[in-house]
C-alpha positions in Angstrom: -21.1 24.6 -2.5 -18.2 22.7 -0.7 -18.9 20.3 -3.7 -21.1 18.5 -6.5 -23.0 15.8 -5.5 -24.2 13.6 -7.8 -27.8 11.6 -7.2 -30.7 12.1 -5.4 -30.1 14.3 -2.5 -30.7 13.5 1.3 -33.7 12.9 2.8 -33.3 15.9 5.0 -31.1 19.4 4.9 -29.3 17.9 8.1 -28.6 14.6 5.4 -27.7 16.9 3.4 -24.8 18.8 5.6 -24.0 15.4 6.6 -23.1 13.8 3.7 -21.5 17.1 2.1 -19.1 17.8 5.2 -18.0 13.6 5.2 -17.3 13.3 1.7 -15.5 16.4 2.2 -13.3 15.0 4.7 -12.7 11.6 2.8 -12.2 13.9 -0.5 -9.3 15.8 1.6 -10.5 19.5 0.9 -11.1 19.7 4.8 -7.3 18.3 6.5 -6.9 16.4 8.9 -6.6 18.7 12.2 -8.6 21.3 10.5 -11.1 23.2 12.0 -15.0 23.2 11.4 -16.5 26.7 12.2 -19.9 26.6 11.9 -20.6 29.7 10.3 -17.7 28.8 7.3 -19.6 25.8 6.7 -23.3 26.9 7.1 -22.0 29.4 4.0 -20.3 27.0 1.9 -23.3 25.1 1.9 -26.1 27.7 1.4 -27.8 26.4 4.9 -28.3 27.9 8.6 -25.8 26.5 11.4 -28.6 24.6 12.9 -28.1 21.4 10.6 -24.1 22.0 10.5 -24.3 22.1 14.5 -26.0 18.5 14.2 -24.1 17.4 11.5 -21.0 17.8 13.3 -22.7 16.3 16.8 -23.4 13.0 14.2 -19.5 12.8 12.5 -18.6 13.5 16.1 -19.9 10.5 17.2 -18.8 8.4 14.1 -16.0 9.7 14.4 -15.0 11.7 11.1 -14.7 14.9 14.1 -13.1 15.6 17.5 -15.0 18.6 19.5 -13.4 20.3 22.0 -15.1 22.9 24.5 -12.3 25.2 24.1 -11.2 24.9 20.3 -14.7 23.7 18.4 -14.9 21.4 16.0 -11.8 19.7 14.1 -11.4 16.9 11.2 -10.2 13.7 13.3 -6.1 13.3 12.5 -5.5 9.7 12.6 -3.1 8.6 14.7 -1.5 4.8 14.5 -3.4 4.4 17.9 -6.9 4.7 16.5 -5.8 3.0 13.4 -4.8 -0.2 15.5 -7.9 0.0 17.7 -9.9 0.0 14.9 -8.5 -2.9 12.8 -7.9 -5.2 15.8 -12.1 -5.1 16.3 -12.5 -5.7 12.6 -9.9 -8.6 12.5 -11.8 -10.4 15.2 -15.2 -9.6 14.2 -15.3 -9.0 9.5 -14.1 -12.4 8.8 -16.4 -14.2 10.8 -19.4 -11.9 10.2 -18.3 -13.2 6.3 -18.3 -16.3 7.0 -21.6 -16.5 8.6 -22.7 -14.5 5.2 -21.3 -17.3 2.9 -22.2 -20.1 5.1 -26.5 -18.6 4.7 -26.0 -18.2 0.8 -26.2 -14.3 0.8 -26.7 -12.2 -2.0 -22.8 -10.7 -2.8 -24.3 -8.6 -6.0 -23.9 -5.2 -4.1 -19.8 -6.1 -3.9 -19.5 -6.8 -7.1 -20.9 -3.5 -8.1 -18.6 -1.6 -5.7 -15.9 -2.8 -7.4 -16.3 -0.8 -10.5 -16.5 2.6 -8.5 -13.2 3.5 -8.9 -13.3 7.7 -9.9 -12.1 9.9 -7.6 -10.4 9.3 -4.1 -13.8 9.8 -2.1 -15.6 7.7 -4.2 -13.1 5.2 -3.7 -13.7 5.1 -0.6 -16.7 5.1 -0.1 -16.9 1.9 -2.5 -14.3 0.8 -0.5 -16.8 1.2 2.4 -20.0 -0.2 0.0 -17.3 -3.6 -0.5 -17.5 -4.5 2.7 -20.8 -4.0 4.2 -21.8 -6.2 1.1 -19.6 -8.6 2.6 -20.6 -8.8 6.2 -24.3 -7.5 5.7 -25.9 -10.8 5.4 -24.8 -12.8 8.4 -27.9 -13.1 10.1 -26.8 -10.8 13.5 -28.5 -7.2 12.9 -26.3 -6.8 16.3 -22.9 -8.1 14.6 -23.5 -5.9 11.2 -24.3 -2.8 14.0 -20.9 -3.2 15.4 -19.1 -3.2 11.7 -21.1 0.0 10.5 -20.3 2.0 13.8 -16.7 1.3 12.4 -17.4 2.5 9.2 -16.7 6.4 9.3 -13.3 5.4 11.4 -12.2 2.8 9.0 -12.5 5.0 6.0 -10.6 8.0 7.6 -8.1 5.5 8.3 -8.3 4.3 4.6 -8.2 7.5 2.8 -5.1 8.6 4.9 -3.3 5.2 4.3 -4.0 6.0 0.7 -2.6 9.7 1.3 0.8 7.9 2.2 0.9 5.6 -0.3 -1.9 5.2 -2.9 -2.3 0.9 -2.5 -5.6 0.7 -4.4 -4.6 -1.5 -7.2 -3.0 -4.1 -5.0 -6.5 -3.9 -2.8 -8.5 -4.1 -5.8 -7.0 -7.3 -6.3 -7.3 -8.6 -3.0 -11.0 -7.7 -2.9 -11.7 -9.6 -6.3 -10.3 -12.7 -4.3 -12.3 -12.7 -1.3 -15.4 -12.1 -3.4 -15.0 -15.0 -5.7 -14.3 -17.0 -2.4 -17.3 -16.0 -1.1 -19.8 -16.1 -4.3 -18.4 -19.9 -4.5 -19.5 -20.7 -1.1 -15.3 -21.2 0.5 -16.5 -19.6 3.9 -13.4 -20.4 5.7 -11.5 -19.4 2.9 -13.4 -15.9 2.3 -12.7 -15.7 5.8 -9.0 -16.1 6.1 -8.4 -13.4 2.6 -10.4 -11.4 3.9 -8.5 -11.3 7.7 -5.2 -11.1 5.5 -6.3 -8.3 3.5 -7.3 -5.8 6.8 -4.0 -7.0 8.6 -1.9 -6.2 5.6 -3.0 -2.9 5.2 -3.1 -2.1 9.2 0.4 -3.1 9.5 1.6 -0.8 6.7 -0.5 2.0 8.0 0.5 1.3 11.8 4.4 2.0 10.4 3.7 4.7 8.6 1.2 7.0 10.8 2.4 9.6 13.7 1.9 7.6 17.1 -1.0 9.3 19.1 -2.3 12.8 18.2 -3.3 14.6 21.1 
C-alpha cells in the first residue's frame, strides 16, 4: 500500500484511490513533477486501473495533477504563477465569506478541533485545509463556500510546498488561534482583516521563494 490510512475507509474503491494518491501527494512520497503511471499505482494500491484512471481525471480537475496526451499523468509542480492566482481569489473572497460566517453566529467548533491535528506533514495539511472550511463554511452562500472548496486541493499543494521551503507552521498556528478567537467573539471585521493578513503573508513569502512558471 502507498500508505496507512487511518479511519473508516471511502465510500467507494474510486474514494479510496482518491484519497490514497492525494494524501500521497500532500505527504511528498509522490514529487512534484512526478509521473503517475497507472499500472504503478493500480499495484501499490491492490486495485485495477479503472478507479486510478478516474482518480487521476478527479485530482486532475482539482488540480493536485497535470495530464498530458503525450507524457500521462504528472504531480502538479507549483509554480509562483499558480500560487499567486490562487491566493489573489482567496484574498478577495475567505475574508468576506468569514465575515458573513461570524456576522450569522456560526458554529466555529470544527476549527477549533483542527487545531490540534498537528502529526505528520499531510495531516497538517489537511487540518490546515479542515481550519478554513470551518471558517468560511457557514456564510449562508452554498455558491461562495463552492468557490473556496474548488480551491482547496490547489491551496494545499501550495501549502505543503511553502512548508517544503521553509517549515512556517508554528508562526501560522498562532495566526490561526487569532482569527478564531476573533471570530468565536463575534469581531467580524476583525476576523476578517487577520484572516486577509494571514493568506497575504504567507503568499508573499511563497511568491519569493517558488520557480516562476513551470511549463
Amino acid at each position: 500500500m502507498m500508505y496507512d490510512r487511518v479511519g473508516a475507509l471511502p465510500a467507494s474503491r474510486t474514494d479510496f484511490v482518491l484519497e490514497s494518491i492525494k494524501e500521497a501527494i500532500l505527504e511528498g512520497k509522490l514529487k512534484p513533477g512526478q509521473a503517475l503511471v497507472e499500472t504503478d499505482l493500480a499495484a501499490s494500491l491492490a486495485v485495477s486501473k479503472t478507479p486510478v484512471r478516474e482518480a487521476l481525471k478527479t485530482l486532475a480537475g482539482s488540480g493536485l495533477v497535470v495530464m498530458s496526451p503525450y507524457k500521462g499523468a504528472a504531480v502538479r509542480v507549483v509554480d509562483a504563477e499558480m500560487a499567486r492566482s490562487v491566493h489573489d481569489v482567496r484574498l478577495l473572497v475567505e475574508p468576506e465569506a468569514l465575515r458573513r460566517s461570524v456576522a450569522l453566529g456560526a458554529d466555529f467548533s470544527e476549527a477549533r478541533s483542527a487545531l490540534d491535528e498537528v502529526s505528520g506533514l499531510a495531516r497538517r495539511s489537511l487540518a490546515n485545509r479542515r481550519f478554513h472550511r470551518a471558517l468560511y463554511a457557514g456564510c449562508g452562500n452554498p455558491l461562495l463556500v463552492g468557490i473556496l472548496d474548488g480551491l482547496r486541493d490547489q491551496t494545499a499543494l501550495i501549502t505543503v510546498a511553502g512548508w517544503g521551503i521553509s517549515p512556517t507552521w508554528d508562526a501560522e498556528d498562532a495566526e490561526h488561534r487569532a482569527i478564531l478567537v476573533a471570530a468565536e467573539e463575534g469581531f467580524g471585521d476583525a476576523a476578517a482583516d487577520l484572516l486577509r493578513r494571514h493568506i497575504q503573508t504567507f503568499a508573499d513569502r511563497v511568491a519569493e521563494e517558488l520557480p516562476d512558471v513551470v511549463r
